[in-house]
Structure formats: structure tokens, C-alpha cells
N, C-alpha and C positions, 0 to 999 in steps of 0.2 A: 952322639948319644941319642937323641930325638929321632933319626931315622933308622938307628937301628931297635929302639923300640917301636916306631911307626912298622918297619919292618917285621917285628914279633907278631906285636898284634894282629895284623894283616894274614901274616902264617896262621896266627889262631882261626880266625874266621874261615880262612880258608878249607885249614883241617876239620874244622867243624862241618861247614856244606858239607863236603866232601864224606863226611862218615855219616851223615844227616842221609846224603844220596845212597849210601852201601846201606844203611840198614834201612830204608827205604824199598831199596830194589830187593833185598832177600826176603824182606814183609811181601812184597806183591809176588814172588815167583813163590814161596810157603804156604803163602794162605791169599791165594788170586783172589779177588772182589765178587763176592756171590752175582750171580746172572739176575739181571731185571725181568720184566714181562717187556718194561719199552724198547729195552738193548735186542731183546730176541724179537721181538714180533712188528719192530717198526719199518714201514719200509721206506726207502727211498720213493719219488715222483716217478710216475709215470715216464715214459718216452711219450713225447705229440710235439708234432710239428705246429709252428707257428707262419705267418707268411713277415713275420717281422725280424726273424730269428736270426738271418747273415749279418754280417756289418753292411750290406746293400742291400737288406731287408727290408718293406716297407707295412705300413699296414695298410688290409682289406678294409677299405669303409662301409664296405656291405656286410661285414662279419664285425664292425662297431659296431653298426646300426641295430643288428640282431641283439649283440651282447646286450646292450644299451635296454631293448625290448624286455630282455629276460631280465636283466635286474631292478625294471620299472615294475613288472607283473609279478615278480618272484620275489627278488629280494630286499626291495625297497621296505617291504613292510616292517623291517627288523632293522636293516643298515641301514645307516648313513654315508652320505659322499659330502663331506664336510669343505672339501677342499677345491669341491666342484661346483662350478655357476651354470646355470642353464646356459648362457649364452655362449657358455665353452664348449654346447655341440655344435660347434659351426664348426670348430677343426675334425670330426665326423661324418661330415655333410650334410648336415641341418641347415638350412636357407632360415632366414630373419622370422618370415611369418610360421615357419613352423615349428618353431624354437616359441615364441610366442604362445605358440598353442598347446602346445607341452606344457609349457610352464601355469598356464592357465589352469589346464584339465589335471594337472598335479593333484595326487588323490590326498595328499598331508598337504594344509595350508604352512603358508612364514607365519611366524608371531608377529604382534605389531601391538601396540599400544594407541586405544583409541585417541584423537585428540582431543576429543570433546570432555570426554570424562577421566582419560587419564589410567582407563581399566585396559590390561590385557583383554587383548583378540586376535583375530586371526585373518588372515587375505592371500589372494590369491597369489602366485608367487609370480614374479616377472623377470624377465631375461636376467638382470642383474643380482639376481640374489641367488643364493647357494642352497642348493637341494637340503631343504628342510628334513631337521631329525625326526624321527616315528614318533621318537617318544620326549615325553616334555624334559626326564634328569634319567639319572643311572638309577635311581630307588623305582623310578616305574617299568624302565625296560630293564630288568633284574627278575620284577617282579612277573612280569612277561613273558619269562623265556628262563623259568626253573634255576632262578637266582646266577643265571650266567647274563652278562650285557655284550650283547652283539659287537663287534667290532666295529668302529669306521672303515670300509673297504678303498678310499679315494689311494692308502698309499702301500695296501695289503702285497699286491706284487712286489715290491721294494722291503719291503717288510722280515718277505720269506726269502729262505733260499731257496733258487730255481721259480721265481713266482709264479710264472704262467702256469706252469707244469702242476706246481703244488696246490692252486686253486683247481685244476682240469682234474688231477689226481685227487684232491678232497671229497669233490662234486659226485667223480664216478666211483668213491671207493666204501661206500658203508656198505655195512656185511655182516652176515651171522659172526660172532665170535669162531674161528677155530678150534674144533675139537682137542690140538694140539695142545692149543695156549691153556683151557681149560685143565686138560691132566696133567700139565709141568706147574702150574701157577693154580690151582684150584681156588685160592685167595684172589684171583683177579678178575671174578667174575664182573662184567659189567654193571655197573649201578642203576638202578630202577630209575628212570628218564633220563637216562644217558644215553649214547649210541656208538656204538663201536664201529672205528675208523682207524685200519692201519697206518694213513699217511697220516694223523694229528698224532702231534708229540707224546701226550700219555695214554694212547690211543682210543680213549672215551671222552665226548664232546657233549655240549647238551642242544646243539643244533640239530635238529630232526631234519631226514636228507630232504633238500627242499626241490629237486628235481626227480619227481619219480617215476612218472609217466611220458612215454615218448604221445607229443602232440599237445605236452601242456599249454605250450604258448604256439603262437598262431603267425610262423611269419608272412610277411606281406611279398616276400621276393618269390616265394613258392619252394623254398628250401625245406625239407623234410625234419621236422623238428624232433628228431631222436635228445635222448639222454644224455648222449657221447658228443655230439653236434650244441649242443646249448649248451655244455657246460665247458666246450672249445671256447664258444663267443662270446660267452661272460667271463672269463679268462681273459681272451684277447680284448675288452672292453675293459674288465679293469686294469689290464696293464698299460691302455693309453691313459686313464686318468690317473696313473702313477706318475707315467712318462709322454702326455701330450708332445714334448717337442724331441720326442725321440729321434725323428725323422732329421731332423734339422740340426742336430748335434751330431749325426753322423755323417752329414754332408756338411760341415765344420770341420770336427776330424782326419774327414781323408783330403779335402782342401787344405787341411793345414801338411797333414804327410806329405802332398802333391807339393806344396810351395817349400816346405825344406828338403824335399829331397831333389827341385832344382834351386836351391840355394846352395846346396851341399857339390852341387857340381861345377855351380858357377865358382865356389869358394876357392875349390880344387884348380880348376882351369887358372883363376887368377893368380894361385901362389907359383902355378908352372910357370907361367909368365911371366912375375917378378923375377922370380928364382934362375929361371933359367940363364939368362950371362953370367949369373953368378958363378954356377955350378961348372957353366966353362972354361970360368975364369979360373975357377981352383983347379 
């Protein structure tokens, strides 16, 4: 008796999804879901190559170092690399004294609390401490940056999907609204200190494009500092501070394929071995 009503009940539930899912699906094919502004006008990332990009990829330290530059001169004044310590550009190629010196000439001090008196202050930041925030809480860089608070960047490639691409595609993609978008959506006109950007999810940001000029930053390798070019190497710079031991997990990885796939033969070879008088015995 118990499992033939466990068995009813069961059918109930069942029958129910089941008609839940039929007038479900004639809802959507009768009256299909009105069209967004984000569904029509978002785009997918860019295509850009990275030199990290195979599983035998590795990264350019001269295209960190760059990225590194452009987010020291560009972006630092708004983001944070919360997760990042100066002394972590050595997997970059930073040497001891100029990691030092970076951290020294850091245009935002660390916090610190005097010892004398006990009062907040500030100093200079040294190899061991983590790239101090811009701003002291979210109520000041809020207030900063037209009630939006900049993101932490240390884990933004991991964050997104297709990271590199999707920073490279942020950087290079603010634009007039399309005329299109305008007479389908009349209602989606961009909001006043906003900026429209088809790769951002509701495609208005309140980050003003912060690389606008080819030659804003000045690098020191003699590499031609276009728009497209910087915002490659800040891309590829924060996606090592995403994934610093990228490099090294993926020569992990194919060691570990390499040592079972001859484990996998040595396994094979030994069961022929055993096996074999057997098989002639039968």
C-alpha cells in the first residue's frame, strides 16, 4: 500500500513538471520574451592574440613590464591590486633594487599608525606590502567616480569570461551610441556621466575611457605606445596578477599527462605479461 501510494504521488509530481513544462513552452513560442537593448547590442570580446594563450604559452615580460607601466600611470589612480605585493614583480622581471624603488616612488602611500601617538598616517610602501588602495573606503571612491567604486583588478581576468580579451575589448571599445540602438530603444539613451561600451554587460559604465590618446604613456623599451598596444599590455599584465603561476601549472599539467600516459603503458605491457601463459594456457 505505501509504495503504491509513494508511487501516486511521484506520478503527481511528475504530471505536474511535466504540464508546468507544456504550458511553459506554448507561453514562450505565443508571446516570446520582448527584445532588450543588452540582448541586441552586446557584443561578444574581441579576437587578440595573447603570447600566453596555447597550453605551451608563455608570458612576454616585456609586454608585463609595459602593462605594469600603464596601470601604474593610468589605472592605479582609481583601482586597486589588493592581492598584489610589490615584491610579486619579481615573477615579471623586476630585480630586488627596483622593486624597491617602485615601491618607494608609489604615488599613494600604506596606511600605518603612528607609534608615538597612536594617530593614522601614512609611509612609504616597501617590497612587502600590497599595492595600497586610492581611496581610503567605498563612501570616498563612490564619491569619486559618479557614485560607481572602481573595481579591485588583481582578479578581473578570472572574473570575466574570456578575460584577457574582455579587458583588450573594454579598453578599445567606447563609442558614440549607434544610431540603430537609438531608433529601436529610444528609451536607452545613455545616461549623463555614463559612457557607452558595447562589450560592458548593460552597455553604460561610469568609467570614462581611460586610454585615449596614442603616446599617453612613454615606454622605455621604444615600443610605439598606440591605444590598441596598451591596452594589449594591461590585459596581459593583469591577467598575470590573476594567474602569476600560470606558467608553472601548465608545465605541472602536461608532466602529469607525460607521467600517465607512460604509466598507462607500462600498466598495459604488465597485464600482457602476467596474462600472457594464462591466455595460452586456456
Amino acid at each position: 500500500m505505501i509504495r503504491i501510494g509513494a508511487f501516486l504521488v511521484g506520478l503527481f509530481f511528475a504530471g505536474w513538471l511535466l504540464i508546468s513544462f507544456l504550458v511553459g513552452a506554448v507561453a514562450f513560442v505565443t508571446e516570446p520574451p520582448a527584445k532588450t537593448v543588452e540582448h541586441e547590442f552586446h557584443r561578444d570580446p574581441k579576437h587578440v592574440s595573447f603570447s600566453f594563450d596555447s597550453p605551451f604559452g608563455k608570458y612576454d615580460q616585456a609586454q608585463l613590464q609595459r602593462g605594469f607601466q600603464v596601470f601604474k600611470e593610468v589605472c592605479s589612480a582609481c583601482h586597486s591590486l589588493k592581492f598584489v605585493a610589490f615584491r610579486d614583480l619579481k615573477g615579471i622581471g623586476y630585480n630586488e633594487a627596483e622593486i624597491k624603488a617602485i615601491a618607494k616612488q608609489w604615488a599613494i602611500k600604506t596606511p600605518d599608525v603612528d607609534p608615538k601617538t597612536g594617530e593614522m598616517s601614512t609611509r612609504d610602501p616597501i617590497p612587502a606590502d600590497y599595492f595600497p588602495k586610492p581611496f581610503a573606503n567605498n563612501v570616498a571612491a563612490a564619491a569619486a567616480n559618479n557614485n560607481a567604486i572602481p573595481p579591485d583588478l588583481s582578479l578581473m581576468t578570472k572574473a570575466r569570461h574570456h578575460g584577457s580579451a574582455y579587458v583588450y575589448s573594454l579598453l578599445t571599445g567606447f563609442q558614440a551610441q549607434p544610431a540603430e540602438l537609438l531608433k529601436e530603444f529610444p528609451d536607452a539613451k545613455t545616461p549623463a556621466g555614463l559612457h557607452y561600451n558595447p562589450y560592458f554587460a548593460n552597455l553604460n559604465l561610469a568609467m570614462a575611457p581611460p586610454l585615449t590618446a596614442d603616446g599617453q604613456v612613454t615606454y622605455g623599451d621604444g615600443t610605439k605606445a598606440t591605444v590598441d598596444q596598451m591596452s594589449q599590455d594591461v590585459a596581459a599584465f593583469l591577467t598575470w596578477t590573476a594567474e602569476p603561476k600560470l606558467e608553472n601549472r601548465r608545465r605541472a599539467g602536461l608532466a602529469t599527462i607525460f607521467f600517465l600516459l607512460i604509466a598507462t603503458g607500462l600498466a598495459y605491457m604488465a597485464y600482457q605479461n602476467i596474462w600472457a601463459d594464462k591466455k595460452k594456457a586456456a
